[in-house]
C-alpha positions, 0 to 999 in steps of 0.5 A: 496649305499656307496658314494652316497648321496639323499642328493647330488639330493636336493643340486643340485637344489639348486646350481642353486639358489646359482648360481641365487644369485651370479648373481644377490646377494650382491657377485658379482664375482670381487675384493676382494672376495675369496674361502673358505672351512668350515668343520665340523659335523652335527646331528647325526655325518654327515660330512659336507662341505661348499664351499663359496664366501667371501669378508667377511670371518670372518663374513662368518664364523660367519654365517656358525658356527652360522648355524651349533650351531643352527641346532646342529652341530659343525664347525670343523677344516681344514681337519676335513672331507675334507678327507673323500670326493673326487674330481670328474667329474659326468655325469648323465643320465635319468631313462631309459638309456640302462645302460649296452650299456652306461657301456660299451662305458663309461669305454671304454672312461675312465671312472671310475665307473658306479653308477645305481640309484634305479629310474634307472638314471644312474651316469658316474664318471670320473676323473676331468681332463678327464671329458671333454674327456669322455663326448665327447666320450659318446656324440659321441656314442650317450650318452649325459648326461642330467648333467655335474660337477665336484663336490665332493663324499663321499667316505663313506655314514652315513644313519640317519632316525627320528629326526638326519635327519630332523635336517640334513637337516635343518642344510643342508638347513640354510647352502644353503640360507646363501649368501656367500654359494655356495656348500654343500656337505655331507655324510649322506643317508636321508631315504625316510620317512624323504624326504617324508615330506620335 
């Protein structure tokens, strides 16, 4: 499904680790520290973004470029692919959510798509600025969603299979254990073989 990405399901388990380190890592928020974006390609031509936390930022380039080289993928300038993603606020709701009922109430409340999952989980995406108010409305109606976030989508996905994906998402993982890293976002659609044997 254009946009959607398996690999956004795995990075979101691993937020809360970097959420984890950040409370408890060599970054804690205060002076000193700011956002930075890196961009870049993976195995396979993949788009990937990199959102991190830094005191350091040339060291955490170092690190980030080190990651991409050594899973073979290639740091990019700014805006090498940041276009290719948008800004979004995403509510999630469990297989077995009435999805046509919610799809109603949803668009009703503003939002602006509603994605089916093949597990039947439901995705509501919203515009950042009324996620707020949209969730209020579903949980209102009886719709609480199970996950609330502003992140970013693709707006186009890439599928790799065999060797281009495995190195994917090595590359994927190094990323999320550097300390600095506090977001990975790609393109990429990992097939089920690859994830099977993660």
């Amino acid at each position: 499904m254009a946009g959607h990405s398996r690999w956004a399901n795995i990075r979101r388990r691993a937020r809360v680790q970097a959420w984890r380190r950040g409370r408890h890592g060599p970054t804690q928020p205060g002076a000193g520290l700011e956002n930075v974006q890196y961009e870049g390609y993976g195995p396979g031509g993949g788009a990937v973004m990199v959102e991190c936390l830094t005191a350091d930022r040339p060291g955490a380039a170092a690190r980030v470029r080190h990651a991409f080289a050594l899973h073979g993928g290639n740091l990019g300038a700014d805006g090498s692919v940041s276009y290719l993603f948008n800004t979004v606020g995403l509510m999630t709701y469990p297989p077995g959510t009435d999805e046509e009922q919610l799809m109603q109430v949803a668009l009703e409340a503003g939002a602006e798509d509603v994605v089916p999952n093949a597990d039947t989980s439901v995705e509501v995406l919203a515009d950042p600025l009324e996620l707020d108010s949209v969730r209020a409305m579903l949980t209102h109606h009886g719709f609480t969603p199970a996950s609330a976030e502003i992140t970013r989508r693709a707006a186009t996905s890439l599928e790799l299979s065999g060797e281009a994906a495995q190195r994917m998402v090595q590359l994927l993982e190094a990323l999320e254990k550097l300390d600095e890293v506090r977001d990975v976002y790609s393109n990429v659609e990992i097939s089920d073989e690859v994830l099977a044997r993660i």
